[in-house]
C-alpha positions as CSV (number, residue, x, y, z in Angstrom):
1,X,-123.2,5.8,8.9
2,X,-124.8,3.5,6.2
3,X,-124.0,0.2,5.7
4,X,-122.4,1.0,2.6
5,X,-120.7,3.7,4.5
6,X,-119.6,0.7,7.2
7,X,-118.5,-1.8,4.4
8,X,-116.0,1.1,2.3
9,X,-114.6,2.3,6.0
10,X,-113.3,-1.6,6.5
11,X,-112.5,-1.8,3.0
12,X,-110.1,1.1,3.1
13,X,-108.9,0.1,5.9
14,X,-107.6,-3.6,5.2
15,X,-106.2,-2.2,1.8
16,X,-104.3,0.6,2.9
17,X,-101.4,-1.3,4.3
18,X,-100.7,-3.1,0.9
19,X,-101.0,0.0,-0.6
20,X,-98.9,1.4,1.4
21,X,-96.2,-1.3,0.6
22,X,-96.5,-1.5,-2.9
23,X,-95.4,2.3,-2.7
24,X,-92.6,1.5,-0.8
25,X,-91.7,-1.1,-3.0
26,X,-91.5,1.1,-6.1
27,X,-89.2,3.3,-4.1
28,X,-86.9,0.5,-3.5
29,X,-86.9,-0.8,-7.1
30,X,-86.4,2.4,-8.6
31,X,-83.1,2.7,-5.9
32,X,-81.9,-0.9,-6.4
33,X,-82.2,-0.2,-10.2
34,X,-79.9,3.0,-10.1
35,X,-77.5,1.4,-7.9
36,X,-77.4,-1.7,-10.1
37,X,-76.8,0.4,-13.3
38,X,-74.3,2.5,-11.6
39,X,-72.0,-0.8,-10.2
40,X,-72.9,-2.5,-13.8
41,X,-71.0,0.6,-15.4
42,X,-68.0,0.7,-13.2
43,X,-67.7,-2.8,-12.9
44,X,-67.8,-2.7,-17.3
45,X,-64.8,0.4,-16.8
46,X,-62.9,-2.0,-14.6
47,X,-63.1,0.9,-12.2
48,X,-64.3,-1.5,-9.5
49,X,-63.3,-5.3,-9.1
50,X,-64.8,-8.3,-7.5
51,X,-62.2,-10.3,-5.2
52,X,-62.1,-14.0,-6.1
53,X,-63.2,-13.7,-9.9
């Protein structure tokens, strides 16, 4: 293996975990965000209430 070889094998290998997150994080924002718009619409219908308010 070259040096080159060497220096993109560590590379790749501390960046993969944040990689790796940030696709998870997508995920998650794109649940959150059709879980917020769905309570935002019932909450707008009075279909759902929020005790104490």
């Amino acid at each position: 293996m070259s040096c080159d070889d060497e220096l993109i094998a560590k590379y790749h290998k501390f960046v993969l975990p944040y990689f790796e997150k940030m696709a998870l994080n997508g995920k998650q924002i794109c649940t959150l965000t059709q879980l917020r718009d769905a309570l935002l619409a019932k909450l707008l219908k009075r279909e759902i209430e929020i005790k104490g308010m």
